[in-house]
N, C-alpha and C positions, 0 to 999 in steps of 0.2 A: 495056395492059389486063391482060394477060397476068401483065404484073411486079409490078401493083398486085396483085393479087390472089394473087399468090403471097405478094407479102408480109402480107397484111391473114391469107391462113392460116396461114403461117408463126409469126404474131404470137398468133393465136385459138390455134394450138397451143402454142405458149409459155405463154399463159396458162392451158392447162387441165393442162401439164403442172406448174406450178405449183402450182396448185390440189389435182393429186395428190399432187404432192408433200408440200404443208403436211399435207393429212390423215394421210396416213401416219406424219408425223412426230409430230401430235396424238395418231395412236392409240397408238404405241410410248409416248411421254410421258406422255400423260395419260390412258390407262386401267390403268397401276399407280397412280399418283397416286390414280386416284378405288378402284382395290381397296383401297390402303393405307389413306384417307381411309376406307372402309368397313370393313373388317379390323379397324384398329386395330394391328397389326403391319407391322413398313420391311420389305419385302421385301431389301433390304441387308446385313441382319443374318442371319447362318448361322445356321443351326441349332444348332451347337455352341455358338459363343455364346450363344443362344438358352439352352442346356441349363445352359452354366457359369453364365451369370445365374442363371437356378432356384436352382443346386444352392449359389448365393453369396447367395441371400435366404433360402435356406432351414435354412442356416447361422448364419447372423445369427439369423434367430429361433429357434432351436434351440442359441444359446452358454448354457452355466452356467459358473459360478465356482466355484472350490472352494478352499479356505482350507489349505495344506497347511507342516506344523511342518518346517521344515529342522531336522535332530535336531542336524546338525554346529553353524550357525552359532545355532540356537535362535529363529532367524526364523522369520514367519509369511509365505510366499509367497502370493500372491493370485493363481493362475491360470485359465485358462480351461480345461475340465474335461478336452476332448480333447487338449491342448498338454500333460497333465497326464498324461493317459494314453501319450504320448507317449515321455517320459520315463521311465518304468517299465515300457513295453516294451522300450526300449532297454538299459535298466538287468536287466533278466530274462531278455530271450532272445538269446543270437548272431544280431547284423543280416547273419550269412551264410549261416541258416535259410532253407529255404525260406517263400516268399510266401505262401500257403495255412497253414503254420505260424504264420508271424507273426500272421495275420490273425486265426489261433484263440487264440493268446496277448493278443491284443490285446483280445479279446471276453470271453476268462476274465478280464483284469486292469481289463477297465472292471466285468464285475457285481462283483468280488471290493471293487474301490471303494466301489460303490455299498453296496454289502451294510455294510463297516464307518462310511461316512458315518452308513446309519441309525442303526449301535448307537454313535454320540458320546455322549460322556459316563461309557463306562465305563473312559477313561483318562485322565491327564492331558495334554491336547494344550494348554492354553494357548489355548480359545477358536478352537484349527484345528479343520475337519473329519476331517483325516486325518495321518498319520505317515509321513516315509521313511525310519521308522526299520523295517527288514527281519524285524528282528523279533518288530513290531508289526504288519505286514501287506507294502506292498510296497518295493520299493529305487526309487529315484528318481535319475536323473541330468541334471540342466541341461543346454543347448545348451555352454556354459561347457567342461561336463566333459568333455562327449561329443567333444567339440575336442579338449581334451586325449588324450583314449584314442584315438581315431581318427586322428589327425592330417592325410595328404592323403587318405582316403577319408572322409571327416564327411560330405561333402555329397551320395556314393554310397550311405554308410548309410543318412543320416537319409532322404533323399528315399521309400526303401524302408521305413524304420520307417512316415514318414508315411503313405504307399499303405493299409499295413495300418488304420492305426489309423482316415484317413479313410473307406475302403472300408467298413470297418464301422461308422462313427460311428454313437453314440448303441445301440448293439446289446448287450442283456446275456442272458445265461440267467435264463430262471426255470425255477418248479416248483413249483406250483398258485398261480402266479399271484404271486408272490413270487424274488426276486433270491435266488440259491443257493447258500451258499459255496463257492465257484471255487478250491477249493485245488488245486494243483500243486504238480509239481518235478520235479526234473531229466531223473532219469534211472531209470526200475524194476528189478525184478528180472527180468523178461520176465515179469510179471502186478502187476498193482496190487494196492494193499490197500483193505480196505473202512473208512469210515468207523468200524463197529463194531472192525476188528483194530485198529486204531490206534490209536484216542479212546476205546472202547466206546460208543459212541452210532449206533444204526442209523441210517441215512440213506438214505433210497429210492435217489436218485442218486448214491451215493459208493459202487457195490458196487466189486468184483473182477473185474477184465477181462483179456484179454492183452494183452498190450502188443509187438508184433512190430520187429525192429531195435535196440532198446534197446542186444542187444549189440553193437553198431557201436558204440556212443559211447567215446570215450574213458575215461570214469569210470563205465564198469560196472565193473570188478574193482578193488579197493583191497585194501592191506593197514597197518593201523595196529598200530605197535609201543609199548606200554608195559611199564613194568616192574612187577614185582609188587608194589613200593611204592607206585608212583602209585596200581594201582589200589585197593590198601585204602585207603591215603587219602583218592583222591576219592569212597570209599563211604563210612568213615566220616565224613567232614566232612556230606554227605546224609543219611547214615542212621544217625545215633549210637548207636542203641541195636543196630545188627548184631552178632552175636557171628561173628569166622570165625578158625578155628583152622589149617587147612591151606588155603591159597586155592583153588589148582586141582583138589582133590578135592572140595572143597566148590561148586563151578561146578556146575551140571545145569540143563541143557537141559530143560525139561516139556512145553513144548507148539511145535507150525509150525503155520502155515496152509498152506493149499496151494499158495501162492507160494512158501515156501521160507521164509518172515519169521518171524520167533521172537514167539511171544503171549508165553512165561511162559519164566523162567530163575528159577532157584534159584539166592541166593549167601550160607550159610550159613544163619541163619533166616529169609533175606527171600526175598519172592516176587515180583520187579519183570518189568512190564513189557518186552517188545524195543525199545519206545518211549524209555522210561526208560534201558536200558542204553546207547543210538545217545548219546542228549542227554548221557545223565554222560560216558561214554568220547569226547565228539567224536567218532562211525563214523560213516561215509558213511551206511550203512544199515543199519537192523535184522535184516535177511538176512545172519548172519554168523555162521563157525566159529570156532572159539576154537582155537591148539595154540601149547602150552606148549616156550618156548624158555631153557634154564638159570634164570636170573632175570627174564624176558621174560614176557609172554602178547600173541601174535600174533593179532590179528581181522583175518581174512579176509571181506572184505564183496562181496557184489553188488548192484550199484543205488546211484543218491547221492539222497537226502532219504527224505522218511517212506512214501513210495509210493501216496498217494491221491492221486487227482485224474488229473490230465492230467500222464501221462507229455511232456516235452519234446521227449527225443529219439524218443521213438515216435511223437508229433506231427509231427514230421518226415519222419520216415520215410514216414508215411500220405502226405506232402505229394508227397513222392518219388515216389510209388505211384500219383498222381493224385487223390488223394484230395483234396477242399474243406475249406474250415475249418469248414464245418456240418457234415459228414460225420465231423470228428475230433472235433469238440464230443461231438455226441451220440454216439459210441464210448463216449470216457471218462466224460460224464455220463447216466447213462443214463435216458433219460426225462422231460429236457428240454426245453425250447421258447426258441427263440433270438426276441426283443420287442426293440422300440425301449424307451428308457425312458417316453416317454410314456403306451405303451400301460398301463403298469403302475401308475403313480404319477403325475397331473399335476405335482407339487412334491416331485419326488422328492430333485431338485437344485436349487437356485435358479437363475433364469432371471435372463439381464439382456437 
């Protein structure tokens, strides 16, 4: 009696142990099932996943195409606008610049894009939106090339060129509301120039800033030697009607701005530009002494390009410094506002 009944509870408890047991297994199983079933979202799927998905549809509908003239081969490449921009950071800024620099080269070289897309038409591109011819706007180098120049770091580069250029996609300057011209270069005199010293055309955003570090770069101090033949030549051939009778007496110096950059030179009857004199004599910069060596004239320069815009290597520098690529933007342009392209222009760029 004793044994029946041990067994008949033995068995009653088996079975309710049972019993607990399936629910348990029900609740773990099948109350995600029914939250997913209500959610709408697999609980399975991380959250980063979750994010790369986003940031991979968002993408997708945010690709433009842009039509860009190889100048070498006369082709018309049909790119995607970021893989585009890509390329022309690589092509402009040393991919051993700081990350924060790139970031802000990458962001002046997509509005500087976009800015010449809109004005198509005022050269002949053959039906492209844009040109890598340098200069017509920016330099442009293929995955192709960048193999070549790189060789076992290409994949170290680029992955860092990409960072930047994805980090910021689709990001340009404006300035009321309008993409800015994003001009740079290399390297200043330790103060930029303004739009007005350079071009004579004021530009609220393109003043005169300092530019810190500069002198670290390499191609701050230059010195170019020509002879005093070249140089009448390569004046007379520009400027035919110059009369100059002794070269280097007839040199004068008129006007600097307060960077040190030369507005006005006198060379015989003419009154040219610092601008003008960098372009004929090939100098680094318009920030430059002249002293006369037997049959020579020696230009001692500081700074490499025209000195507006965004200094490179002070970009850098800033970057060094902890500074953000917002933070360097709006330094050099002053009184800017960093937009998606969207916000600015729905068809700014063609969508596909």
């Amino acid at each position: 009696m004793i044994y029946k009944w041990a067994q008949n509870y033995r068995g009653d408890s088996l079975k309710k142990v049972g019993a607990l047991f399936l629910m348990v297994f029900l609740a773990i199983i099948g109350l995600p099932a029914f939250i997913t079933s209500f959610l709408g979202d697999s609980p399975a799927v991380k959250p980063q996943e979750l994010a790369e998905k986003k940031v991979e549809k968002s993408n997708k509908k945010n690709t433009r195409m842009v039509k860009v003239l190889d100048v070498q081969s006369g082709k018309i490449m049909n790119l995607e606008f970021e893989e585009y921009i890509k390329g022309v950071l690589a092509a402009e800024m040393p991919a051993l610049f700081e990350i924060e620099a790139l970031k802000a080269q990458a962001v002046a070289a997509r509005t500087y894009a976009v800015k010449k897309i809109n004005q198509k038409g005022k050269e002949d591109l053959k039906g492209a939106d844009i040109s890598t011819d340098p200069s017509k706007g920016q330099a442009y180098l293929s995955k192709e090339e960048l193999k070549k120049n790189w060789g076992d770091n290409f994949y170290t580069y680029y992955d860092k060129i990409s960072r930047a250029v994805e980090e910021t996609r689709n990001e340009i300057m404006t300035y009321e509301e309008e993409p800015i011209e994003a001009v740079f270069h290399s390297t200043s005199a330790g103060i930029t120039q303004s739009a007005e010293d350079v071009w004579e055309v004021d530009v609220p955003y393109l003043q005169s800033v300092e530019s810190i570090g500069d002198q670290e770069a390499p191609s701050f101090e230059s010195e170019t030697k020509l002879s005093k033949q070249e140089v009448y030549q390569l004046l007379k051939e520009k400027y035919p009607d110059i009369v100059i009778q002794d070269l280097m007496q007839q040199i004068q110096i008129i006007e600097r701005n307060s960077g040190g950059y030369i507005k006005k030179v006198q060379i015989g009857n003419k009154v040219l530009s610092g601008e003008e004199i960098r372009k004929l004599f090939n100098l680094r910069s318009s920030c430059f002494s002249i002293e006369e060596e037997g049959d020579n004239l020696i230009f001692f320069t500081k700074g490499y390009g025209h000195g507006a815009g965004m200094s490179q290597y002070g970009a850098n520098y800033m970057a060094k410094e902890g500074k953000n690529y917002r933070e360097i933007l709006t330094h050099y342009y002053q009184g800017v506002q960093i937009k998606e392209i969207n916000e600015i222009e729905e068809n700014i760029l063609k969508s596909e």
